[in-house]
C-alpha positions as CSV (number, residue, x, y, z in Angstrom):
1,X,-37.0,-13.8,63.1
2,X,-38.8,-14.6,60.0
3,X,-37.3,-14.0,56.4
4,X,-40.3,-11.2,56.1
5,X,-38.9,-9.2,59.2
6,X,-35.5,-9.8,58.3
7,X,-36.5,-8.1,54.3
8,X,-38.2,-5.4,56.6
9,X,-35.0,-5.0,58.6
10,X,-32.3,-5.0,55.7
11,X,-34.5,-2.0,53.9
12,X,-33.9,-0.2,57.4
13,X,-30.3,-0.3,57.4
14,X,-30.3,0.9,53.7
15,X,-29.3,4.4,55.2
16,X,-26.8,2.5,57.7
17,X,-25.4,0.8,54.8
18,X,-24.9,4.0,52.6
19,X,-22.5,5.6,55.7
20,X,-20.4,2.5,55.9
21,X,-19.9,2.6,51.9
22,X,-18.1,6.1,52.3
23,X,-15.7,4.1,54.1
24,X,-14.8,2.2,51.4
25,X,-15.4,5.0,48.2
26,X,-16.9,8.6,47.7
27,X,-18.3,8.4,44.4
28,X,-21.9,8.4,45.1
29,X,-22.8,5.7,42.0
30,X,-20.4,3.1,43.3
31,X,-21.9,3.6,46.7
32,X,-25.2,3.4,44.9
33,X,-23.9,-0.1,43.8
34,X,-22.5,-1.4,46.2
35,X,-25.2,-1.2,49.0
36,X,-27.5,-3.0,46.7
37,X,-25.4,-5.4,45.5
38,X,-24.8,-5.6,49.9
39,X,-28.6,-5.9,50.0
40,X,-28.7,-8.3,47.4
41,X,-26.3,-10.8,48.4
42,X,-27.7,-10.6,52.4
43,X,-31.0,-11.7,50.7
44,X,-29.2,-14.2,48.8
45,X,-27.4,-15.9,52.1
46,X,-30.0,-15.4,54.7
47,X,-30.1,-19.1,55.5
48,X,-26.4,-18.2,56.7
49,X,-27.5,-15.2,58.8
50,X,-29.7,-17.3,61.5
51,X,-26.5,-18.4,63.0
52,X,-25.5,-14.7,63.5
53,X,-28.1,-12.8,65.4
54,X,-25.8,-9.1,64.7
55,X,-27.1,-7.5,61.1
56,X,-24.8,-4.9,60.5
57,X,-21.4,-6.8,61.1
58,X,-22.7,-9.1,58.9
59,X,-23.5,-6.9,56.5
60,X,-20.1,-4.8,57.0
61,X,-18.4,-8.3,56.2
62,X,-20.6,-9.1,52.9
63,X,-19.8,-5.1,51.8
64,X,-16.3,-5.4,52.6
65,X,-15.8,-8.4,50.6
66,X,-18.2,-7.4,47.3
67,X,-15.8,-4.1,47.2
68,X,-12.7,-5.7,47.8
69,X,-13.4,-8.3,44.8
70,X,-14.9,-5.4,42.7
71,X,-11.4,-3.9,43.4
72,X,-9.4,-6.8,42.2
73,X,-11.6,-7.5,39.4
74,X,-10.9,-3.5,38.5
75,X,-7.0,-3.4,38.6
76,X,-6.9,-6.8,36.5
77,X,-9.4,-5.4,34.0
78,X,-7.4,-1.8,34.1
79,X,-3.6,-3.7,33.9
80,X,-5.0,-6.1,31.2
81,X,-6.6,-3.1,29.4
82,X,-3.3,-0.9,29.6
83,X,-1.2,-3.6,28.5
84,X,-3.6,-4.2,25.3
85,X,-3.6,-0.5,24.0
86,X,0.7,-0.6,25.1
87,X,1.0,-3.4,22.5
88,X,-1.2,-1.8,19.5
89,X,0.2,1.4,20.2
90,X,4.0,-0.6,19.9
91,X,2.6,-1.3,16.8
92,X,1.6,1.7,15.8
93,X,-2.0,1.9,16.3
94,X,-3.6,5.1,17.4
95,X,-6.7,3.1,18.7
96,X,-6.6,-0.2,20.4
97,X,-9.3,-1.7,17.8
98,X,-7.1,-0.9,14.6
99,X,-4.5,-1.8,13.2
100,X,-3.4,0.0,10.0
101,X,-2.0,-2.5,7.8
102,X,-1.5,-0.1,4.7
103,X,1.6,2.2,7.1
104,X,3.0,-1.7,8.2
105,X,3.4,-2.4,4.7
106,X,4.9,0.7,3.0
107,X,7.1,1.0,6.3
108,X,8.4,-2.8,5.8
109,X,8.9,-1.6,2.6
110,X,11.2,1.2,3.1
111,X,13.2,-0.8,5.2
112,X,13.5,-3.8,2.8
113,X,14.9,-1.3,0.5
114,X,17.4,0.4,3.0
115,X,18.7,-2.7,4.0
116,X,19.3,-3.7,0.4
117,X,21.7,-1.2,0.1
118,X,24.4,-3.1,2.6
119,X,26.1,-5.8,2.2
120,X,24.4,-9.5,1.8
121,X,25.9,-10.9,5.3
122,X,24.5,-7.8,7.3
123,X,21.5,-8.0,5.4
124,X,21.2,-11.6,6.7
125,X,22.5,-11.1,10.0
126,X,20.2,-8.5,10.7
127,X,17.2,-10.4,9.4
128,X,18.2,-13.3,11.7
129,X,17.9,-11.3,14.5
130,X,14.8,-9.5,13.7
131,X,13.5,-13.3,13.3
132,X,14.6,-14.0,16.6
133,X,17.9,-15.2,16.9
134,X,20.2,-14.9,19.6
135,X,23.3,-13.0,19.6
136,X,25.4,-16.5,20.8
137,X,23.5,-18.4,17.7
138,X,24.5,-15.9,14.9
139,X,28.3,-15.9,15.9
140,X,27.3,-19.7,15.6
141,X,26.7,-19.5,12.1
142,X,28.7,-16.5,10.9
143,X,31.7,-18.2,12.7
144,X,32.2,-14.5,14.2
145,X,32.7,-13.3,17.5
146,X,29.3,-12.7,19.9
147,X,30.3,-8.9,19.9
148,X,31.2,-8.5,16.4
149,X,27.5,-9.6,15.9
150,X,26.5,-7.2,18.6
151,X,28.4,-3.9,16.9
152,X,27.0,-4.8,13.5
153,X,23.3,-5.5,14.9
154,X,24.0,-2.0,16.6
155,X,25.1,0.2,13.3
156,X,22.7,-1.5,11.2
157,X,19.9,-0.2,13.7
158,X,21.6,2.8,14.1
159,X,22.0,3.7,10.2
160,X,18.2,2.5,10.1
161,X,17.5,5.3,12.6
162,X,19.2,8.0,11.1
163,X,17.6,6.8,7.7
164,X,14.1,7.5,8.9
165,X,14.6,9.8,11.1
């Protein structure tokens, strides 16, 4: 068999190729793509197909693979995409491509103020923790006990809530 006839033969089992796609989805524009992208990769290999005299197992194989990799490449692209809006939206953003600076600010502001009307250690204390330090490392430094850190972390956040609430 020639490259010619095998060209000639591949455009046969277009039709072939369209059935065996339902197997894999029913939305008739990734079946669309996904026999040509079949088609174009059997063109591609057909060096490889001269040791394998049976077309349309071949061809199974080769769709089979290009949907399972569209697949993967799809629930990365989805996760990584749903993960990306879940952190602008953490920061408040209503769409993943802004951020609004202007709210940050005057909210950072408000609670700069609240938390100027408590007392300088709980001030620091919970600006240490918002910074990133650990509950063990404050009663490190404030020679207090871990929990004692813990309940005053907790009713500073908690008066915080209530304040903007």
């Amino acid at each position: 068999m020639t490259n010619k006839d095998l060209n000639v033969q591949l455009l046969e089992y277009r039709s072939v190729l369209k059935n065996l796609a339902y197997k894999f989805t029913s939305d008739p524009e990734d079946i669309q793509d996904l026999v040509q992208e079949t088609l174009l990769r059997a063109l591609k290999y057909v060096d490889q197909f001269f040791n394998n005299p049976q077309i349309i197992p071949w061809l199974f194989v080769i769709m089979k693979n290009i949907y399972i990799n569209q697949y993967r490449t799809k629930k990365y692209k989805f996760t990584y995409e749903n993960q990306k809006a879940t952190e602008y939206q953490n920061l408040g953003c209503h769409e993943p491509f802004t951020e609004n600076t202007v709210d940050k600010q005057l909210i950072l502001k408000d609670i700069n103020k609240a938390l100027a009307c408590m007392s300088d250690e709980n001030q620091e204390i919970f600006n240490m923790y918002v910074k990133g330090y650990k509950y063990r490392e404050l009663s490190d430094m404030y020679c207090m006990p871990k929990g004692t850190i813990k309940s005053k972390i907790f009713a500073i956040r908690k008066r915080l809530q209530r304040q903007f609430a």
